[in-house]
C-alpha positions in Angstrom: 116.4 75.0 97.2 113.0 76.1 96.1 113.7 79.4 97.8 116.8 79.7 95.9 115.5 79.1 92.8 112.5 81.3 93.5 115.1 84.3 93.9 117.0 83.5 91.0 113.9 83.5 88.9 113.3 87.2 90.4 116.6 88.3 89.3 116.5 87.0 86.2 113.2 88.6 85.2 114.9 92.2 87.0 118.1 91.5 85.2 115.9 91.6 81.6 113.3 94.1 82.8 116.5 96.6 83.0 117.6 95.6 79.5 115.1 95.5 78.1 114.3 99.4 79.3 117.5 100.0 78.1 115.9 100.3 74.4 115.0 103.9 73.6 112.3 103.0 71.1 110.4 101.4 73.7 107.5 104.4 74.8 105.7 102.4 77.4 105.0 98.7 78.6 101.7 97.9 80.4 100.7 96.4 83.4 97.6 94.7 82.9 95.0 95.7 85.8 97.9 96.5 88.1 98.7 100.3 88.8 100.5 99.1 92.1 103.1 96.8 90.2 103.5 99.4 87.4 104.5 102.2 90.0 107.0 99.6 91.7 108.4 98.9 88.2 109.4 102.7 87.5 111.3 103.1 90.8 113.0 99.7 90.2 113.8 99.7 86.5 113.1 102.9 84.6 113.4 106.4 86.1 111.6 107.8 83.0 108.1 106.1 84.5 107.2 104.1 80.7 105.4 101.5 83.0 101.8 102.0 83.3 98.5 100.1 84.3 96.1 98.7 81.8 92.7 98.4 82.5 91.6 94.4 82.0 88.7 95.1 79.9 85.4 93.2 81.0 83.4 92.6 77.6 79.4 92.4 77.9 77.9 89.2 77.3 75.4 88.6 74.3 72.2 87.3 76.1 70.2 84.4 74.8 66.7 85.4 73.4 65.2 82.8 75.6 67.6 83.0 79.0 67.5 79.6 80.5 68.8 78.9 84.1 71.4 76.0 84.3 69.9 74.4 87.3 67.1 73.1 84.5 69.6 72.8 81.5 71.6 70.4 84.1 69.2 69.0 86.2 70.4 70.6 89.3 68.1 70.4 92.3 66.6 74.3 93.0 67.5 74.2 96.5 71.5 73.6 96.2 74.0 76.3 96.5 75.4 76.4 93.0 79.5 77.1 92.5 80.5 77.6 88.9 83.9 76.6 87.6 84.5 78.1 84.0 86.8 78.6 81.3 89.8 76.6 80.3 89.9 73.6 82.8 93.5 73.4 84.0 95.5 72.5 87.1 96.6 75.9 87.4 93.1 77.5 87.7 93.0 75.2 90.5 90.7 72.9 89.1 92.5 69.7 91.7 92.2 71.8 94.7 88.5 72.5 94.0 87.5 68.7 93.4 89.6 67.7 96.6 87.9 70.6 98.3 84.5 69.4 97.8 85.3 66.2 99.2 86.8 67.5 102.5 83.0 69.2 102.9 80.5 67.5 105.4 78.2 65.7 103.9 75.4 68.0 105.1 77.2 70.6 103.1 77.9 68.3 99.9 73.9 67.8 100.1 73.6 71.6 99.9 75.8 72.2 96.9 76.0 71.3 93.6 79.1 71.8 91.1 79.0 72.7 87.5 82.3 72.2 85.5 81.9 74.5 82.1 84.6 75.1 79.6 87.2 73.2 77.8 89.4 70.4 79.5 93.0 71.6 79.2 95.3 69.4 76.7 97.3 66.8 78.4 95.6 67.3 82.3 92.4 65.1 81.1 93.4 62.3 83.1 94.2 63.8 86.4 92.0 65.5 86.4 89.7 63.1 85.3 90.8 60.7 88.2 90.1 63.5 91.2 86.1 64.1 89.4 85.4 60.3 89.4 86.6 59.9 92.9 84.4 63.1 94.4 81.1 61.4 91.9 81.8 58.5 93.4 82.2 59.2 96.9 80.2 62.4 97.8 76.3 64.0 97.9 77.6 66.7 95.8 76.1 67.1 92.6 78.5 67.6 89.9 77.7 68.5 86.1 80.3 68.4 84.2 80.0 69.9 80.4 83.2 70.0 78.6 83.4 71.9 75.7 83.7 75.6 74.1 80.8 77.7 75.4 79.2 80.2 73.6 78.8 83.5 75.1 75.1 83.3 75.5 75.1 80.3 77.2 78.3 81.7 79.9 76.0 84.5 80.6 73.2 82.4 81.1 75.4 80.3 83.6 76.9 84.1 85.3 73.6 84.5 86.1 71.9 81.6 87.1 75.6 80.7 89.8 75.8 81.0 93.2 79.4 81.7 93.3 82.0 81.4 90.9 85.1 79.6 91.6 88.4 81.4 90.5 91.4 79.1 92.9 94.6 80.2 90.7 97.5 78.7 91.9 100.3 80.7 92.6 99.3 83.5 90.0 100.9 86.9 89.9 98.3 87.8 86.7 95.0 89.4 86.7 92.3 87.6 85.4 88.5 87.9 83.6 87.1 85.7 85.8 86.5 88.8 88.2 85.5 91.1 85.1 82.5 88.6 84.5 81.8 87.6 88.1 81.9 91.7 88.6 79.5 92.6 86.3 76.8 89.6 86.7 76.9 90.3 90.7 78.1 86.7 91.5 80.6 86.6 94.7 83.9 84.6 93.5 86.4 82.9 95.8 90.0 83.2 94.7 93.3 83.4 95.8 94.2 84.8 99.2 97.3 86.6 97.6 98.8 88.0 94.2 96.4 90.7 92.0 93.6 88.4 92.2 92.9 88.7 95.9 94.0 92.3 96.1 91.1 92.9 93.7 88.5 91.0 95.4 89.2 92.3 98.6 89.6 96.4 97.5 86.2 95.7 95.7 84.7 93.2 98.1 83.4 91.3 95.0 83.3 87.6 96.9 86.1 86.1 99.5 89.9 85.0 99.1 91.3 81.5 100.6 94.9 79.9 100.7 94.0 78.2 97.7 96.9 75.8 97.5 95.7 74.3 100.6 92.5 72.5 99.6 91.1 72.4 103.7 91.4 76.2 103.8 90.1 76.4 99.9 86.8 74.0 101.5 86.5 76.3 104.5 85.3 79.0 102.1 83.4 76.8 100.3 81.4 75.8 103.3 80.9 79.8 104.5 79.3 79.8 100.6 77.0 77.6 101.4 75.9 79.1 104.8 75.4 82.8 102.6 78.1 83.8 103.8 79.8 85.1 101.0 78.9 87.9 99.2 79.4 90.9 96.9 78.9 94.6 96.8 76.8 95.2 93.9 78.1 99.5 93.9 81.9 98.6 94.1 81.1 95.7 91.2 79.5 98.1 89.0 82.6 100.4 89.5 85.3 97.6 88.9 83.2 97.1 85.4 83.2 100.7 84.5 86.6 101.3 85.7 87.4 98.7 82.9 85.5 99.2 80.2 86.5 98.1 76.5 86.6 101.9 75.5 89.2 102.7 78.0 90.9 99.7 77.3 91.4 100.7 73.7 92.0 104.3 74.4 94.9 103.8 76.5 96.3 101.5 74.1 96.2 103.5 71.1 96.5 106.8 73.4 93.3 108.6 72.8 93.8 109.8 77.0 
């Protein structure tokens, strides 16, 4: 059943791609971040080639006057490795997987990491996810700071820079994301998704490692290699994701300046 409803939903989304091509007014739709899904697009829906990839802009980050590292503004010991989850807090970033993954470490490994939890709980998901964060507190050498609230951007680039790795475990996400942008440009591995845009992006730029999220062993296995140093980035194809999506070319393609 979940098959056939899976292909329905595919031919429903064909079935209004076409229509909506149909409309002459329309002069091109974009394809955030994606020049592989745009070319696709044009051979399946629209001969006349109106879909075309967007560059996912990656903004620079104000710095504080005073940069402070979050392992002192959260009392995290020096020595841990440090994975930072950011952003909107929601169970489709994969913020369930990630607390059950942490669990599933050894605890040698749980006394080697820490977790910092940074960004806004998402409406209605406070109490599951609430639930899975007492239970790993509770029951693990992991230390977990958790600080739920809007963060300004000086205080994000502060934590960019002071992580580890970042943690980016969508769940069954066909979207780009700016996760990547912001791990790109501070030089912080990330571990995402082993398929969809995500971990086609990670893996052409080598900016961290990709895991069957979904599965929260295989999600914990990568953890773990973190930990050892074994994930990492290439600081030359990171600065070249960034200036591939700059802000300027962003807005020139929008308002066709190129």
């Amino acid at each position: 059943m979940d098959r056939l409803r899976n292909w329905i939903k595919r031919l429903r989304k064909k079935g209004l791609l076409w229509l909506m091509m149909r409309n002459p007014n329309i002069a091109s739709v974009h394809i955030l971040n994606d020049p592989e899904a745009a070319e696709h697009l044009n051979r399946a829906v629209d001969p006349h080639g109106r879909f075309t990839s967007l560059p996912d802009p990656v903004p620079s980050l104000p710095k504080s006057e005073k940069p402070t590292s979050v392992y002192d503004t959260y009392s995290i010991s020096p020595n841990r490795t440090l994975f930072l989850f950011f952003g909107t807090i929601s169970k489709r970033k994969g913020i369930i997987e990630t607390l059950k993954a942490m669990q599933m470490l050894s605890e040698q490994e749980q006394r080697r990491g820490a977790l910092l939890l940074l960004g806004r709980l998402k409406e209605g998901q406070e109490s599951p996810i609430g639930e899975h964060l007492r239970k790993l507190q509770a029951k693990s050498n992991l230390e977990v700071r958790t600080d739920f609230r809007f963060v300004a951007p000086e205080e994000l680039s502060d934590a960019l820079h002071s992580a580890d790795v970042i943690l980016a475990p969508y769940q069954r996400t066909e979207g780009s994301s700016g996760v990547i942008g912001h791990a790109a440009r501070a030089h912080c591995p990330v571990i995402g998704p082993k398929d969809g845009l995500i971990g086609t992006l990670i893996r052409s730029y080598q900016l961290g490692a990709t895991a069957e999220v979904t599965q929260p062993a295989l999600l914990s296995q990568a953890i773990a290699e973190a930990i050892e140093g074994k994930v990492s980035i290439a600081p030359h194809l990171a600065n070249q994701y960034v200036s591939e999506r700059s802000p300027y070319k962003f807005a020139s393609k929008i308002v066709t300046l190129e």
